[in-house]
N, C-alpha and C positions, 0 to 999 in steps of 0.2 A: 922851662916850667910848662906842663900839660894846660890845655887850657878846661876848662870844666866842660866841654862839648864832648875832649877827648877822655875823660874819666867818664862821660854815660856812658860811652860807645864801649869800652872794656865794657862797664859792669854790664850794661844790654846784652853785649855778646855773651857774657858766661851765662846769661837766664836763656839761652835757646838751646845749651848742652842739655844734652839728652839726659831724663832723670837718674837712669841707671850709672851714666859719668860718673855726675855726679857723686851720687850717693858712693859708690866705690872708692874713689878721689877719699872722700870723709873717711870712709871707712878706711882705708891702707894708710892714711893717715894718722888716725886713730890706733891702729893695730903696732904702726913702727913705734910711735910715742908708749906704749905701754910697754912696748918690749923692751926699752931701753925702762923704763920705770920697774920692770921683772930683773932687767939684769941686775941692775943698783942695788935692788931689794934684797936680790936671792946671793948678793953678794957681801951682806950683812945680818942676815937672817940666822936667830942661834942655830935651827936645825939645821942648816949645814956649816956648821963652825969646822966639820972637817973637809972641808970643799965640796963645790957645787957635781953632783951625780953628772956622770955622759949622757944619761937622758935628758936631763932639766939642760945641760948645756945644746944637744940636739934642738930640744923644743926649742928654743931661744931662737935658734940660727936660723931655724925653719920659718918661725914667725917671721923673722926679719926679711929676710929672701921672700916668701911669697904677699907681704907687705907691701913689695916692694911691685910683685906682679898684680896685686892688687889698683896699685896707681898703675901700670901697664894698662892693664883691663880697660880701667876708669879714661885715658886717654887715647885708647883705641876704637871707645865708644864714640867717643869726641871724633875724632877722626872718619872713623866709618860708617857712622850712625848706628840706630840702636839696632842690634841682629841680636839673635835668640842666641846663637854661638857664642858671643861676647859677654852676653849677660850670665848665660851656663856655668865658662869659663870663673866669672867672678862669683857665683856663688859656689860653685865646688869649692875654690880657694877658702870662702869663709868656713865652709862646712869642715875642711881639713883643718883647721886652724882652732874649731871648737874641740873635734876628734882628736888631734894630735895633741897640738901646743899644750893647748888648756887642760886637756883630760892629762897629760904629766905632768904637769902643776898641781891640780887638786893632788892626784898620787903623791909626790910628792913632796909638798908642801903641809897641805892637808890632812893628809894619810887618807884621803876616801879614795877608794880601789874599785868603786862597785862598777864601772864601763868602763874598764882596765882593755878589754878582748875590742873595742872600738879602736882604738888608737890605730888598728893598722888599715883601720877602716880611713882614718883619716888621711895615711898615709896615700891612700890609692885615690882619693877626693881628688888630692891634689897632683897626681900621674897625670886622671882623666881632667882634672882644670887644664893641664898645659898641652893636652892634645886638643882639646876643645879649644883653646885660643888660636891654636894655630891653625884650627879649619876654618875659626870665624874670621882669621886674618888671610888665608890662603882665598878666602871668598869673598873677603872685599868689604867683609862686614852689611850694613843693610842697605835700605830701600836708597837711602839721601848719595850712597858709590854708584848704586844701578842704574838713576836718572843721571848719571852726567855723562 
């Protein structure tokens, strides 16, 4: 059994992760839970009683996969400290995930079409996130890699 010295020392340690970790950690967390709450949904929703569109099934997969790089991000922050590359990284990701996932959801779901010509926009969000992660990780990430 931990002794309660050793349950400060966790939680102490997760309040010095870097906010931006953090906050992505929440967020891809957030992002995989609902995607599974989209699947369920959109898998008894009358508007597609004739099955779910390959779009709406893309956006799904998508969401879930960069979810998933979302908690990458969030733990590379952890790891390398906070750098502008890692942080970039996870907000392209979010940005694709509004542009893409989302924007084919309202489509169709919703039926609103009005930032339909976005979507591919969202698509390339998340190209330039995974070229961005890998400069911030081919770099070591920030200041807290460079002092040691």
């Amino acid at each position: 059994m931990p002794s309660p010295s050793s349950a400060n020392t966790t939680v102490s340690s997760f309040q010095v992760w870097p906010f931006s970790a953090r906050w992505f950690l929440v967020l891809g967390a957030i992002s995989a839970c609902s995607s599974v709450v989209f699947s369920a949904a959109f898998a008894h929703l009358p508007v597609f009683a004739g099955g779910v569109p390959t779009a709406v099934q893309t956006a799904l997969s998508q969401q879930q996969f960069h979810s998933l790089g979302l908690l990458f991000t969030g733990l590379a922050l952890r790891v390398f400290g906070a750098s502008r590359w890692l942080q970039s990284a996870g907000w392209l990701m979010l940005v694709g995930l509004v542009l893409f996932s989302f924007n084919l959801y309202a489509r169709h779901v919703l039926g609103w079409d009005a930032l339909r010509a976005l979507v591919p926009w969202g698509g390339a969000a998340w190209i330039l996130a995974w070229l961005v992660l890998a400069m911030g990780l081919a770099q070591g990430g920030g200041k807290a890699n460079r002092q040691a």
